[in-house]
PQR file with spaces between the fields and no chain letter, atoms N, CA, C, O and H, PARSE charges and radii, in Angstrom:
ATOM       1  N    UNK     1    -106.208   -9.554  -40.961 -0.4000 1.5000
ATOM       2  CA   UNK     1    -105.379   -8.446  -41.390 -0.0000 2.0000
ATOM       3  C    UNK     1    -104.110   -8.393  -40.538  0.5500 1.7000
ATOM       4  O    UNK     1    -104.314   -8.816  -39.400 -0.5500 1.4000
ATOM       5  N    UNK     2    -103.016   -8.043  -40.742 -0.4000 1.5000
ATOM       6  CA   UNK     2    -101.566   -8.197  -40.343 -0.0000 2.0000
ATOM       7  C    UNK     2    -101.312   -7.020  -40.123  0.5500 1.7000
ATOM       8  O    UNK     2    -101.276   -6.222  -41.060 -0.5500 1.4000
ATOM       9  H    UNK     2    -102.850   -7.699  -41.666  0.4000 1.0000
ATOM      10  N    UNK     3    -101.030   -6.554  -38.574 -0.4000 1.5000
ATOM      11  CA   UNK     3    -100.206   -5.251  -38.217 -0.0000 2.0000
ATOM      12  C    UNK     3     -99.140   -4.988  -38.820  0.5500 1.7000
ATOM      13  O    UNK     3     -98.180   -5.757  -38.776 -0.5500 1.4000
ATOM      14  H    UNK     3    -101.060   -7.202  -37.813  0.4000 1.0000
ATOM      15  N    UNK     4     -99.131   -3.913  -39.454 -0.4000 1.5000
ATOM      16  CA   UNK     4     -97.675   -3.144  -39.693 -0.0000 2.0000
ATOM      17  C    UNK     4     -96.876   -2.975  -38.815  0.5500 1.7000
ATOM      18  O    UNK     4     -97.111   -2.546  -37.685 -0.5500 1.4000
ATOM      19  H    UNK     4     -99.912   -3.289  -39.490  0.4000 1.0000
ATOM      20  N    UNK     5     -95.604   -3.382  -39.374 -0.4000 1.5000
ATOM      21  CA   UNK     5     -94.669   -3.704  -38.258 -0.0000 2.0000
ATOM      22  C    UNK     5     -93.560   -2.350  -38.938  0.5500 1.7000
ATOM      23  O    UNK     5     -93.435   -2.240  -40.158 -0.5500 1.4000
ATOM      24  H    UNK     5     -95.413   -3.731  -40.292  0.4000 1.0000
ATOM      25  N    UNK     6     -92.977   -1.598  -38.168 -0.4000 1.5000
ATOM      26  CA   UNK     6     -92.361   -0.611  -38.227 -0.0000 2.0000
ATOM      27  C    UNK     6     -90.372   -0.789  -37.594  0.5500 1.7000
ATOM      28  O    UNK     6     -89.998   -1.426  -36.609 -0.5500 1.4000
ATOM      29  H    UNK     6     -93.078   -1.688  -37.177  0.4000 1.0000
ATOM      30  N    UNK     7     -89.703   -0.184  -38.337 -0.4000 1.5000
ATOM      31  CA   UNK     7     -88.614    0.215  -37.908 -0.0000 2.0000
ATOM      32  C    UNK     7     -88.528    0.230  -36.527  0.5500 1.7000
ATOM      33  O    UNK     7     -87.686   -0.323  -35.819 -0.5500 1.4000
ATOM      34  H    UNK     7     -90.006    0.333  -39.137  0.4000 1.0000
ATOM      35  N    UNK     8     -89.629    1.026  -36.154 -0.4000 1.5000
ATOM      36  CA   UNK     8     -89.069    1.963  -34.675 -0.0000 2.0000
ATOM      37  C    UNK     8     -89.748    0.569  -33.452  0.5500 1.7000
ATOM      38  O    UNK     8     -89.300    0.473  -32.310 -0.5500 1.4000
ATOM      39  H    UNK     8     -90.313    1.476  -36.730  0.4000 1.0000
ATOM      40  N    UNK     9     -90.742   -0.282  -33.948 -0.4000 1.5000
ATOM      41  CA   UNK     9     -90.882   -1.493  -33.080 -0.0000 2.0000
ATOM      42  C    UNK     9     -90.231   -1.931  -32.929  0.5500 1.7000
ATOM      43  O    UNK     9     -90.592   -2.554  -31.931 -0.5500 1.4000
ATOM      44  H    UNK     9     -91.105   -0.204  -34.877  0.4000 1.0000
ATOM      45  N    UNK    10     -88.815   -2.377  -33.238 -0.4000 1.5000
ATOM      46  CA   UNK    10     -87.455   -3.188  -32.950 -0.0000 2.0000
ATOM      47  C    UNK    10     -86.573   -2.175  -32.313  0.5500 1.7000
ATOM      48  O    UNK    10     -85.973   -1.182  -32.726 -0.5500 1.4000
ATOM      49  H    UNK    10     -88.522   -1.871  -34.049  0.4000 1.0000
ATOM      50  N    UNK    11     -86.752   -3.008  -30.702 -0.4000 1.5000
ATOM      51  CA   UNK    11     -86.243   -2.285  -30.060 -0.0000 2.0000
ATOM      52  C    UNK    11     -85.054   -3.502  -28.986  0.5500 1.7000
ATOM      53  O    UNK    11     -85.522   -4.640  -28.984 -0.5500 1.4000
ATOM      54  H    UNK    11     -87.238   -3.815  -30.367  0.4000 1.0000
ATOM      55  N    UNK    12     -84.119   -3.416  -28.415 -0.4000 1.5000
ATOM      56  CA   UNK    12     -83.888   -4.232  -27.626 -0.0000 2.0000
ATOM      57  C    UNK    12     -83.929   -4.115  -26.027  0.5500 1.7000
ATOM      58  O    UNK    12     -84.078   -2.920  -25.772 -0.5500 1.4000
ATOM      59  H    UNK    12     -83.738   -2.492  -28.417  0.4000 1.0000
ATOM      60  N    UNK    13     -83.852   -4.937  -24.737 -0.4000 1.5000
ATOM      61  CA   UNK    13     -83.936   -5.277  -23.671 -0.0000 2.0000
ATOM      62  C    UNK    13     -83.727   -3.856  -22.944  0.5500 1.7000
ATOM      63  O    UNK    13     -83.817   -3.958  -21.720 -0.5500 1.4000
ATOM      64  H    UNK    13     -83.731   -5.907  -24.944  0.4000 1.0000
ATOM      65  N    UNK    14     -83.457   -2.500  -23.430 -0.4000 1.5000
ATOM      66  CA   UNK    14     -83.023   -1.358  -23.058 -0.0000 2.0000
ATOM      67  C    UNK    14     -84.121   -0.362  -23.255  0.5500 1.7000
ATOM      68  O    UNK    14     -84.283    0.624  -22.537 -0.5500 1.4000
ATOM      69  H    UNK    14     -83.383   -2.417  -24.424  0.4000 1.0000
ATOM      70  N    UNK    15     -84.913   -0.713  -24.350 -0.4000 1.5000
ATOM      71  CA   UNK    15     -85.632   -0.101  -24.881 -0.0000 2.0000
ATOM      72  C    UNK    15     -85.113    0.980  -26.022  0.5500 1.7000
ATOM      73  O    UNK    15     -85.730    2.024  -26.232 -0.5500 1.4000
ATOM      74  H    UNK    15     -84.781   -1.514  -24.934  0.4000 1.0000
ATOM      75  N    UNK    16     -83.818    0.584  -26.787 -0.4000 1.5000
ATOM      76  CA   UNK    16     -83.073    1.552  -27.651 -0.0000 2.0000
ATOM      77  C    UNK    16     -83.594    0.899  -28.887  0.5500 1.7000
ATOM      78  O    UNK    16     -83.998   -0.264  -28.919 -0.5500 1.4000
ATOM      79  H    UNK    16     -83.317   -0.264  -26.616  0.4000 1.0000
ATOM      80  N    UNK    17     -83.563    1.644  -29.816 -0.4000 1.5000
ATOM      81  CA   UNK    17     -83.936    1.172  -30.843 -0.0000 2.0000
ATOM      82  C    UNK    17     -83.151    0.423  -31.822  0.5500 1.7000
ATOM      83  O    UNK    17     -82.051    0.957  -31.675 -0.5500 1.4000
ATOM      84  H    UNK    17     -83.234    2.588  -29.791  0.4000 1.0000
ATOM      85  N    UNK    18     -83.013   -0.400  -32.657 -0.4000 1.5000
ATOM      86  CA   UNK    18     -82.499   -0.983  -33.367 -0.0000 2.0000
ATOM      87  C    UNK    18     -82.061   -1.412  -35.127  0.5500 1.7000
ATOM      88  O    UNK    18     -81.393   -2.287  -35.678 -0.5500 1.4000
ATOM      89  H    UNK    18     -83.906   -0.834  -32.776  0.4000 1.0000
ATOM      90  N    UNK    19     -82.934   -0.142  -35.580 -0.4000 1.5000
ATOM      91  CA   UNK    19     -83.272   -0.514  -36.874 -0.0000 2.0000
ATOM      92  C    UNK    19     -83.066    1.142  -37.078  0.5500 1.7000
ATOM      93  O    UNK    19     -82.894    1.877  -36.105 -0.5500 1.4000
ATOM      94  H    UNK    19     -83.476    0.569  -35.132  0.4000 1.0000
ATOM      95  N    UNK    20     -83.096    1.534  -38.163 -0.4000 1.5000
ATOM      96  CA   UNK    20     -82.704    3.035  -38.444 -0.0000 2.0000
ATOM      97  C    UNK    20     -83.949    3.589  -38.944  0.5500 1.7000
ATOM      98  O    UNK    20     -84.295    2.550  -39.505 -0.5500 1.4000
ATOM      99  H    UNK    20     -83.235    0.938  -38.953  0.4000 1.0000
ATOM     100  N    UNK    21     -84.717    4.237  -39.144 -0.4000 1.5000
ATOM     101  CA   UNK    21     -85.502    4.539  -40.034 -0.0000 2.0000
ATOM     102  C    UNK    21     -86.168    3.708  -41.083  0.5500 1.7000
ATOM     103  O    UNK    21     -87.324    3.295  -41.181 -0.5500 1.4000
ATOM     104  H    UNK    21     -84.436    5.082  -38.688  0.4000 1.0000
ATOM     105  N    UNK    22     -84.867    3.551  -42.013 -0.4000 1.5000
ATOM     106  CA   UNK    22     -85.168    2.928  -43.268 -0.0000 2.0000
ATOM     107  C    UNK    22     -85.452    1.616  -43.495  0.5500 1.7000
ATOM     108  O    UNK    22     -85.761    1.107  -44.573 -0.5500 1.4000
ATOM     109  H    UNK    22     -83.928    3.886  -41.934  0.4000 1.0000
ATOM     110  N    UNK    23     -85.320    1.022  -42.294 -0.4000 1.5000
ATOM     111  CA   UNK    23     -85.180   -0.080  -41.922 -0.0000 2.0000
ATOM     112  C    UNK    23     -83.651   -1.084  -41.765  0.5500 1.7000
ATOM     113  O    UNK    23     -83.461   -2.290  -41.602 -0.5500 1.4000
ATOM     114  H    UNK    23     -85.069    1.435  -41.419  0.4000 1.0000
ATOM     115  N    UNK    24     -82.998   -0.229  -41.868 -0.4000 1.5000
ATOM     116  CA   UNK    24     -81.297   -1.060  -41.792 -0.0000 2.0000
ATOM     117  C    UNK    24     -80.656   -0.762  -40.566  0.5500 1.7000
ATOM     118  O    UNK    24     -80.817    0.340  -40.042 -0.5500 1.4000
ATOM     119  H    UNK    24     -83.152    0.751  -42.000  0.4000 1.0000
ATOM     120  N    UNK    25     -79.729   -1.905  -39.905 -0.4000 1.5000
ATOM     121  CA   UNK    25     -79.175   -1.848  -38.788 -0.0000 2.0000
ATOM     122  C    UNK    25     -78.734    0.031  -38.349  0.5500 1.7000
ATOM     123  O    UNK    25     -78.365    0.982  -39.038 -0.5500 1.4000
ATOM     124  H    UNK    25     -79.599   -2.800  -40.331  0.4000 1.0000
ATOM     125  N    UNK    26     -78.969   -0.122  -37.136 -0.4000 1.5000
ATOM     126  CA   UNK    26     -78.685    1.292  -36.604 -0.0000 2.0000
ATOM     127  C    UNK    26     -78.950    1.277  -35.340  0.5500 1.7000
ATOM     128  O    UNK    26     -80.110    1.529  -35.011 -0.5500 1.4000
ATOM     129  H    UNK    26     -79.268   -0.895  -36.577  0.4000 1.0000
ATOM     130  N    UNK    27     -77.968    0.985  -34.323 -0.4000 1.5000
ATOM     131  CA   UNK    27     -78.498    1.527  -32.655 -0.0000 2.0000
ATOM     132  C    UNK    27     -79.142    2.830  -32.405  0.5500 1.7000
ATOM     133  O    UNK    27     -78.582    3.726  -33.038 -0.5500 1.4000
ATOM     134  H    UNK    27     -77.027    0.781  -34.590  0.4000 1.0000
ATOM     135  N    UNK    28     -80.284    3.285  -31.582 -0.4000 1.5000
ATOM     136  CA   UNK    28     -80.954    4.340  -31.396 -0.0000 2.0000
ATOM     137  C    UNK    28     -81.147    4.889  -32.627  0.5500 1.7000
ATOM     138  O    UNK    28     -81.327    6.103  -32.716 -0.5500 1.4000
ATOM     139  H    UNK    28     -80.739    2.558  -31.068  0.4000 1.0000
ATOM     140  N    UNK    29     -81.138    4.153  -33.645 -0.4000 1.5000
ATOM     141  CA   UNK    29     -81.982    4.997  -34.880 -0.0000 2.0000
ATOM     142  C    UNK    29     -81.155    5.208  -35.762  0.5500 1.7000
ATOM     143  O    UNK    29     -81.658    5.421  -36.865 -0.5500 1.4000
ATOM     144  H    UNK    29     -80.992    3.166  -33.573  0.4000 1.0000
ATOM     145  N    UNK    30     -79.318    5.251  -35.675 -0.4000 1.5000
ATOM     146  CA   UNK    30     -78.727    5.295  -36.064 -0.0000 2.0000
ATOM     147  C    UNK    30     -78.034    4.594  -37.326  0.5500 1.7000
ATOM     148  O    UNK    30     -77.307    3.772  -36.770 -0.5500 1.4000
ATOM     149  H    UNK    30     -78.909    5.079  -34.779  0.4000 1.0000
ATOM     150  N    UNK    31     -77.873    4.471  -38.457 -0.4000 1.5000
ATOM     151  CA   UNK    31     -77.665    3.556  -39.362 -0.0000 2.0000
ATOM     152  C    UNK    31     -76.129    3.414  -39.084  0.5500 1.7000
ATOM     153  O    UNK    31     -75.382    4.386  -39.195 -0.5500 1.4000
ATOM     154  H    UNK    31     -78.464    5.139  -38.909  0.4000 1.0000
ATOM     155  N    UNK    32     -75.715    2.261  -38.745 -0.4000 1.5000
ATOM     156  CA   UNK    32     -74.666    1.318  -39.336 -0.0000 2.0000
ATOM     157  C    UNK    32     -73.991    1.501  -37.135  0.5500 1.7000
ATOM     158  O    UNK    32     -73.021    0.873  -36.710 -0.5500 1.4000
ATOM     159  H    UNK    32     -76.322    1.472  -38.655  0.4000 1.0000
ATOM     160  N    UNK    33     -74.559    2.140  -36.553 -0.4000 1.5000
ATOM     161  CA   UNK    33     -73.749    2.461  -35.459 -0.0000 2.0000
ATOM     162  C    UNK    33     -74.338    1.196  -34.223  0.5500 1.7000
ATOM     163  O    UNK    33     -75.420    0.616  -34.139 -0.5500 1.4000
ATOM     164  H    UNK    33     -75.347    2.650  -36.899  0.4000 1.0000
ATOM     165  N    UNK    34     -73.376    1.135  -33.575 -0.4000 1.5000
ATOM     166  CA   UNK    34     -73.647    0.152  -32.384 -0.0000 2.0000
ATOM     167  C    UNK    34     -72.071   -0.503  -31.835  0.5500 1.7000
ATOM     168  O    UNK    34     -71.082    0.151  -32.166 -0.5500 1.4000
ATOM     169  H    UNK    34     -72.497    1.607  -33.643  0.4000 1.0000
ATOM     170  N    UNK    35     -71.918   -1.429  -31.235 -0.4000 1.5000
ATOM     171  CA   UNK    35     -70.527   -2.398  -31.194 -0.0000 2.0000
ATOM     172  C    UNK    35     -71.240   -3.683  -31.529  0.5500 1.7000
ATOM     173  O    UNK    35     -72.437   -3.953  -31.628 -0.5500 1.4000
ATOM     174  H    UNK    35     -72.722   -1.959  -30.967  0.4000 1.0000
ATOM     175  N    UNK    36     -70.268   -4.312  -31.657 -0.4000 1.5000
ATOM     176  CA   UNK    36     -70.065   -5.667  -32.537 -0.0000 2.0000
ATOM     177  C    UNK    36     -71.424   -6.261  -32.502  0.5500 1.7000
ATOM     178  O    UNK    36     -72.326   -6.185  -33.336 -0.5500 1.4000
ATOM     179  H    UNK    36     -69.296   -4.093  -31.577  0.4000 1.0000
ATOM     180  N    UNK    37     -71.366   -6.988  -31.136 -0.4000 1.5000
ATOM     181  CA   UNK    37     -72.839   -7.369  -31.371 -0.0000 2.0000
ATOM     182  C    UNK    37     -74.277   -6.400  -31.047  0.5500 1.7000
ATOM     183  O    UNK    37     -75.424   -6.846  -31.093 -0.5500 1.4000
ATOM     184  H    UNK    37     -70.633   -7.050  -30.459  0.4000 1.0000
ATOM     185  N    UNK    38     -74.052   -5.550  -30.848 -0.4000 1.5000
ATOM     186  CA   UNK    38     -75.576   -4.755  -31.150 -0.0000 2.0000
ATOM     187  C    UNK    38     -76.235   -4.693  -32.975  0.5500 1.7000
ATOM     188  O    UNK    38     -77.268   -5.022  -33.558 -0.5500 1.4000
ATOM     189  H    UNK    38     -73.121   -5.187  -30.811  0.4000 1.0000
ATOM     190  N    UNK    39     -74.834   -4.028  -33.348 -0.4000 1.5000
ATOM     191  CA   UNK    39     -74.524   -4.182  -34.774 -0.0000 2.0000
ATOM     192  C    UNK    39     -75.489   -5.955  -35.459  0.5500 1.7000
ATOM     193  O    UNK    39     -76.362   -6.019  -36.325 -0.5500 1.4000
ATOM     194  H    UNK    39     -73.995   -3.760  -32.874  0.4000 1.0000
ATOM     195  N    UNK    40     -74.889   -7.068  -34.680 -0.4000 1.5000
ATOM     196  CA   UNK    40     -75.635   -8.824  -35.142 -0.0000 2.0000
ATOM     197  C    UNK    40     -76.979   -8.269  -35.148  0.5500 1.7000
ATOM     198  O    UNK    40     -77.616   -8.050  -36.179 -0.5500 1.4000
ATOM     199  H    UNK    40     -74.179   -7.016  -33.977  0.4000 1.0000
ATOM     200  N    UNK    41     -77.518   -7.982  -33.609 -0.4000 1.5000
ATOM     201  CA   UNK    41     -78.300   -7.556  -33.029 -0.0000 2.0000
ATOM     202  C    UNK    41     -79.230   -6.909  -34.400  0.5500 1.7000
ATOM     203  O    UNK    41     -80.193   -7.469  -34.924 -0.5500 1.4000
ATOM     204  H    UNK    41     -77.001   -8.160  -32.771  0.4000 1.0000
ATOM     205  N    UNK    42     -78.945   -6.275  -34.587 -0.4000 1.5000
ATOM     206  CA   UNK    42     -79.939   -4.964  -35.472 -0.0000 2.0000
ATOM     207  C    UNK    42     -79.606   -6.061  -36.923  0.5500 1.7000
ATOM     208  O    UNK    42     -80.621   -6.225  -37.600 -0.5500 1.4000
ATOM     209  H    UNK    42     -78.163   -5.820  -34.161  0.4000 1.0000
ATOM     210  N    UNK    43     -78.922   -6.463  -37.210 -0.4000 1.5000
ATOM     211  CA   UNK    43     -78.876   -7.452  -38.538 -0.0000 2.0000
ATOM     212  C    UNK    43     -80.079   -8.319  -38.700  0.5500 1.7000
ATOM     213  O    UNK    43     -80.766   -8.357  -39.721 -0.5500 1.4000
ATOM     214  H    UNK    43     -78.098   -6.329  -36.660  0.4000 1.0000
ATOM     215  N    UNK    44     -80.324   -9.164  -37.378 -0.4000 1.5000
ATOM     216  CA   UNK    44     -81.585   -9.860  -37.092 -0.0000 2.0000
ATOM     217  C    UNK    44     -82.283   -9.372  -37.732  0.5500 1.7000
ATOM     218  O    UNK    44     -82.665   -9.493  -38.896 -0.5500 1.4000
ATOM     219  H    UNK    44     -79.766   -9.133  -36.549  0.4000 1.0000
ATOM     220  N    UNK    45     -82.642   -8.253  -36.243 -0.4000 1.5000
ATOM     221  CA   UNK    45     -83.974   -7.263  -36.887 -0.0000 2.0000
ATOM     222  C    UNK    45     -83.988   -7.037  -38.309  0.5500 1.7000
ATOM     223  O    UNK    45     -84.807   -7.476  -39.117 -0.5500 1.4000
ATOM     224  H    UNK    45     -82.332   -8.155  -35.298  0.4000 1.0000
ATOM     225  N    UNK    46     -83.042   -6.340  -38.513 -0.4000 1.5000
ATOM     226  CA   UNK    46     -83.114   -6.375  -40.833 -0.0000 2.0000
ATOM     227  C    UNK    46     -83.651   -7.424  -41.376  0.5500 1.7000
ATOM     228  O    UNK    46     -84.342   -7.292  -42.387 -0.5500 1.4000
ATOM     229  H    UNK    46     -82.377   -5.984  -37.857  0.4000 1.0000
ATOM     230  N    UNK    47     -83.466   -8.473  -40.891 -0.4000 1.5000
ATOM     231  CA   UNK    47     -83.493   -9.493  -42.277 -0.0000 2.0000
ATOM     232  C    UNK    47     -85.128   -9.663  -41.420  0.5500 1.7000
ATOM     233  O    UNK    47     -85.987   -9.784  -42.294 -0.5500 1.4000
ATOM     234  H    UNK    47     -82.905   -8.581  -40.070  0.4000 1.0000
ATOM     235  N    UNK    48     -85.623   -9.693  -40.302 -0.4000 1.5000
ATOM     236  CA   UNK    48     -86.744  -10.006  -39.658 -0.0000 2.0000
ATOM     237  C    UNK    48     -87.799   -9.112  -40.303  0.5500 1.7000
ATOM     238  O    UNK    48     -88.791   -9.519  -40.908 -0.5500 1.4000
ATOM     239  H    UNK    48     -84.926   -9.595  -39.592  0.4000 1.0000
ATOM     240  N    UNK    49     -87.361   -7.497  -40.038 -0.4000 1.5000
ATOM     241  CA   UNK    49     -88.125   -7.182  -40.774 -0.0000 2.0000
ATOM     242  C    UNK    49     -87.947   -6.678  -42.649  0.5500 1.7000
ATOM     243  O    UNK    49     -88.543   -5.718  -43.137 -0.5500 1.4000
ATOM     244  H    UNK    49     -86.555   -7.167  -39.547  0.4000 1.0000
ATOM     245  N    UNK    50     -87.425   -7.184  -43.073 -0.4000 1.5000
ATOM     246  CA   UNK    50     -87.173   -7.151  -44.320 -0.0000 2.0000
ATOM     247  C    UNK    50     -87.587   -8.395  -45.290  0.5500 1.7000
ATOM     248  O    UNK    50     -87.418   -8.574  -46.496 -0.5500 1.4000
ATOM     249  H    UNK    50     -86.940   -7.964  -42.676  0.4000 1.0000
ATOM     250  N    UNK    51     -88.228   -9.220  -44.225 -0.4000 1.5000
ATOM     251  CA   UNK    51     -88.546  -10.620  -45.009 -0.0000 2.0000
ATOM     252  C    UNK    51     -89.999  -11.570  -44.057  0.5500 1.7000
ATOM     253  O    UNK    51     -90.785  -12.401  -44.511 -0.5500 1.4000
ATOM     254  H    UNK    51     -88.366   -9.075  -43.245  0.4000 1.0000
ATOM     255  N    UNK    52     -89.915  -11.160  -43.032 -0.4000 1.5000
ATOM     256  CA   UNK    52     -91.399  -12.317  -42.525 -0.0000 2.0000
ATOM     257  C    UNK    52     -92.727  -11.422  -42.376  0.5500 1.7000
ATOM     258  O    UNK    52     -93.501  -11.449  -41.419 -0.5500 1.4000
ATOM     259  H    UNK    52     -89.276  -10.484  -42.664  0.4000 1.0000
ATOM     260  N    UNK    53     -92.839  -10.482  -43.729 -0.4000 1.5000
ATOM     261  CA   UNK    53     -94.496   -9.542  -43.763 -0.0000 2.0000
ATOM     262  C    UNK    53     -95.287  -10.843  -43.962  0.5500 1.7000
ATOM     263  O    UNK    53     -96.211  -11.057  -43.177 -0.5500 1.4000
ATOM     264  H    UNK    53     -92.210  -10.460  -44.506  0.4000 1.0000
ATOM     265  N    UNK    54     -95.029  -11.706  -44.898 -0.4000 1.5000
ATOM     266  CA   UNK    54     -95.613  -12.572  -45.727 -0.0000 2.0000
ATOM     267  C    UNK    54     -95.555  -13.760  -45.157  0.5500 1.7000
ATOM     268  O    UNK    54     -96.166  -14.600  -45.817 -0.5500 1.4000
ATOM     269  H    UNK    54     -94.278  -11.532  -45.536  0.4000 1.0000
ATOM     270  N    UNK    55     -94.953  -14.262  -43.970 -0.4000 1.5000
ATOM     271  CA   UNK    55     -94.782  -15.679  -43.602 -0.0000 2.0000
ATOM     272  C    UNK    55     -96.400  -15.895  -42.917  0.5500 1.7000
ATOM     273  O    UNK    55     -96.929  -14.856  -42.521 -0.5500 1.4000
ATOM     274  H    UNK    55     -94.457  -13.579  -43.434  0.4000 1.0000
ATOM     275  N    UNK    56     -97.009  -16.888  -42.801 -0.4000 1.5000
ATOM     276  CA   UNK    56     -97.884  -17.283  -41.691 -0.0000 2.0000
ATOM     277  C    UNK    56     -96.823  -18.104  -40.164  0.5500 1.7000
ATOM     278  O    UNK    56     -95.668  -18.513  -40.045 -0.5500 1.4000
ATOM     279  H    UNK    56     -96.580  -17.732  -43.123  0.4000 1.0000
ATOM     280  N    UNK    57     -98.121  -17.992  -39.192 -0.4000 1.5000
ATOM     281  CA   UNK    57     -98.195  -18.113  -38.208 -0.0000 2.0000
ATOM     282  C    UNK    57     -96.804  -19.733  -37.665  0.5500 1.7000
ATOM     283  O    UNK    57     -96.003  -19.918  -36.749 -0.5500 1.4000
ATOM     284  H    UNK    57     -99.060  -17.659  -39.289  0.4000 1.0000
ATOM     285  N    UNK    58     -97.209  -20.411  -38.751 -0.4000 1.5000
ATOM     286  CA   UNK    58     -96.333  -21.827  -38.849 -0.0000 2.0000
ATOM     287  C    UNK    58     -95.202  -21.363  -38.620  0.5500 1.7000
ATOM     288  O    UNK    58     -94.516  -21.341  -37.599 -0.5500 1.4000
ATOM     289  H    UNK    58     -97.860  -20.260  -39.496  0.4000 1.0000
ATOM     290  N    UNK    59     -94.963  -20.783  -40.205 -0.4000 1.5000
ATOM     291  CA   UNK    59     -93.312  -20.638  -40.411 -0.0000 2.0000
ATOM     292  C    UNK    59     -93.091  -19.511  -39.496  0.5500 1.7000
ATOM     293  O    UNK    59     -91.936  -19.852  -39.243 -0.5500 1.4000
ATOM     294  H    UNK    59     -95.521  -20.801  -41.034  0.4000 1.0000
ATOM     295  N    UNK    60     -93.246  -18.444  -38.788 -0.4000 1.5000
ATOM     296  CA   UNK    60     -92.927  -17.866  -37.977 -0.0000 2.0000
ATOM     297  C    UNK    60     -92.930  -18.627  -36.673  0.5500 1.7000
ATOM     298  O    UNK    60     -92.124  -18.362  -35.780 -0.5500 1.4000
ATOM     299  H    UNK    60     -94.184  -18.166  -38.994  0.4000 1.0000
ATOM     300  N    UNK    61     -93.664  -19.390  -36.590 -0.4000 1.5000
ATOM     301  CA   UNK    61     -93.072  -20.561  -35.054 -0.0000 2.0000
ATOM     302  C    UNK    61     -91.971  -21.062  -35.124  0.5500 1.7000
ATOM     303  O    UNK    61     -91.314  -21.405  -34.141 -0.5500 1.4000
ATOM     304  H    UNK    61     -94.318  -19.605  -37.315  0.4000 1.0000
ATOM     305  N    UNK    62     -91.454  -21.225  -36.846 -0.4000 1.5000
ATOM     306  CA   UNK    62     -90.338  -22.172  -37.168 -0.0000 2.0000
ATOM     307  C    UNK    62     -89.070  -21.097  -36.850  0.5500 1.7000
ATOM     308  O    UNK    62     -88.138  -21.543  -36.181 -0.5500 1.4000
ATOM     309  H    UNK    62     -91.988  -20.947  -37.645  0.4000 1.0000
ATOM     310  N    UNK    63     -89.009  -19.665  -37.321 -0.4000 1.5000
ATOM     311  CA   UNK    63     -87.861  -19.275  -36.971 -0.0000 2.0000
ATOM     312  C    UNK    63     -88.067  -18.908  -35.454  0.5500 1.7000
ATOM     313  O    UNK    63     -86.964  -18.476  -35.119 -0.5500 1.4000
ATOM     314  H    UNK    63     -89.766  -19.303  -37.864  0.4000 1.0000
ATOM     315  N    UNK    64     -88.812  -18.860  -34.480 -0.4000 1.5000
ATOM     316  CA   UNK    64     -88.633  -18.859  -33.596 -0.0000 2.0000
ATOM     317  C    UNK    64     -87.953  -19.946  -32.599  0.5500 1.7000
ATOM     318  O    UNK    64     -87.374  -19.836  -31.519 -0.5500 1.4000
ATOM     319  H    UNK    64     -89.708  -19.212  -34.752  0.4000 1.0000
ATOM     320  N    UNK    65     -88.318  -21.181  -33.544 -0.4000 1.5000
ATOM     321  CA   UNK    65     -87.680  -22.305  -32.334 -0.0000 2.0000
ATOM     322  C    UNK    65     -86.332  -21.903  -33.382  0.5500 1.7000
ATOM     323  O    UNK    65     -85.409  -21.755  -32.582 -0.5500 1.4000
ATOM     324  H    UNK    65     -88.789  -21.270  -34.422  0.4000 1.0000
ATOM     325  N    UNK    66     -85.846  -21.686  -34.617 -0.4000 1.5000
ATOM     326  CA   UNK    66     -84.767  -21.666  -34.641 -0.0000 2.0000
ATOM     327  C    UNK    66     -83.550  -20.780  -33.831  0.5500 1.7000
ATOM     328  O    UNK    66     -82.479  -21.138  -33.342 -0.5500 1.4000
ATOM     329  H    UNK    66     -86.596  -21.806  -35.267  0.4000 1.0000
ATOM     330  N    UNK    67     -84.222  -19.461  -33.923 -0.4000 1.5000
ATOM     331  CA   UNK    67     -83.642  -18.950  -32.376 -0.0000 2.0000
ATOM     332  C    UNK    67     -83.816  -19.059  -31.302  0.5500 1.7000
ATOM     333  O    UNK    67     -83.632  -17.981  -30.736 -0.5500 1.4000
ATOM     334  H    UNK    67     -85.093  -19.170  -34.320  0.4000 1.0000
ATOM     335  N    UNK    68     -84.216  -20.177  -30.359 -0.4000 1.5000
ATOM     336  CA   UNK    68     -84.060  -21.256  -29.638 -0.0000 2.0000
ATOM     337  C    UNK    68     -83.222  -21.178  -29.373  0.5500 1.7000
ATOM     338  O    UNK    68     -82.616  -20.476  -28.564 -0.5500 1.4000
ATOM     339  H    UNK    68     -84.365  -21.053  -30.818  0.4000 1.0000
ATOM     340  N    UNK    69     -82.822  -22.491  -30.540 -0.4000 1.5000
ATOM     341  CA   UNK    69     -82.016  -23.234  -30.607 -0.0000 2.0000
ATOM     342  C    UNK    69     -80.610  -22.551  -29.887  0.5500 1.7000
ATOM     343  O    UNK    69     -80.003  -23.205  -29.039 -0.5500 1.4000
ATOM     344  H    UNK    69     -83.315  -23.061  -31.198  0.4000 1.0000
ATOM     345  N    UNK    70     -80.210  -21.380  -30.237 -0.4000 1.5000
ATOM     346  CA   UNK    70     -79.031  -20.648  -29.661 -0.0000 2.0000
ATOM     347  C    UNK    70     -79.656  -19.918  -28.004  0.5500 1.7000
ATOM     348  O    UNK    70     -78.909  -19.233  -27.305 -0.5500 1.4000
ATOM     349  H    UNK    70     -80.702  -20.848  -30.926  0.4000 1.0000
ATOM     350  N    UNK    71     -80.555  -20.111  -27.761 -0.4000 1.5000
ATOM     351  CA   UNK    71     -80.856  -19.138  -26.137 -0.0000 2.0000
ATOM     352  C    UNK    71     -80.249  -20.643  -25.237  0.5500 1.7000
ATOM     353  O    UNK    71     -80.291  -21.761  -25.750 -0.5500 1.4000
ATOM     354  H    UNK    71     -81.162  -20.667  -28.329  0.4000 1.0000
ATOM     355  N    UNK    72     -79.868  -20.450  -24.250 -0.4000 1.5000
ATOM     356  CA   UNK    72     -79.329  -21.497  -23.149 -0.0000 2.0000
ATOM     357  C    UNK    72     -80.372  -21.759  -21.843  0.5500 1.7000
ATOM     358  O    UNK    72     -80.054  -22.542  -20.947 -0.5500 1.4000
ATOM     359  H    UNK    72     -79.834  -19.541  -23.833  0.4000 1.0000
């Protein structure tokens, strides 16, 4: 069985939140608010949680090495 994954779990390195409620970009809960990249930031999260309920364990390894690929 697969935990429900919630809005308010996407949080970043601050512990602020990232996702609005509804699930769309929003710093501290906020929809559409942040600067430039907090704003990327919370986009992630959207499409993350707006699309991998359904992936298995594989393909979720796969976008992980894909964001990798960009950490230094």
């Amino acid at each position: 069985m697969y935990r429900v994954i919630k809005p308010e779990d996407f949080k970043n390195y601050n512990g602020k939140r990232v996702l609005a409620d509804n699930g769309k970009q929003g710093m501290r809960a906020d929809e559409g608010m942040g600067s430039t990249t907090e704003r990327q930031q919370g986009n992630i999260a959207q499409a993350i949680y707006e699309n991998c309920q359904n992936l298995d364990n594989e393909q979720l390894d796969d976008i992980i090495k894909w964001v990798k690929l960009y950490k230094s």
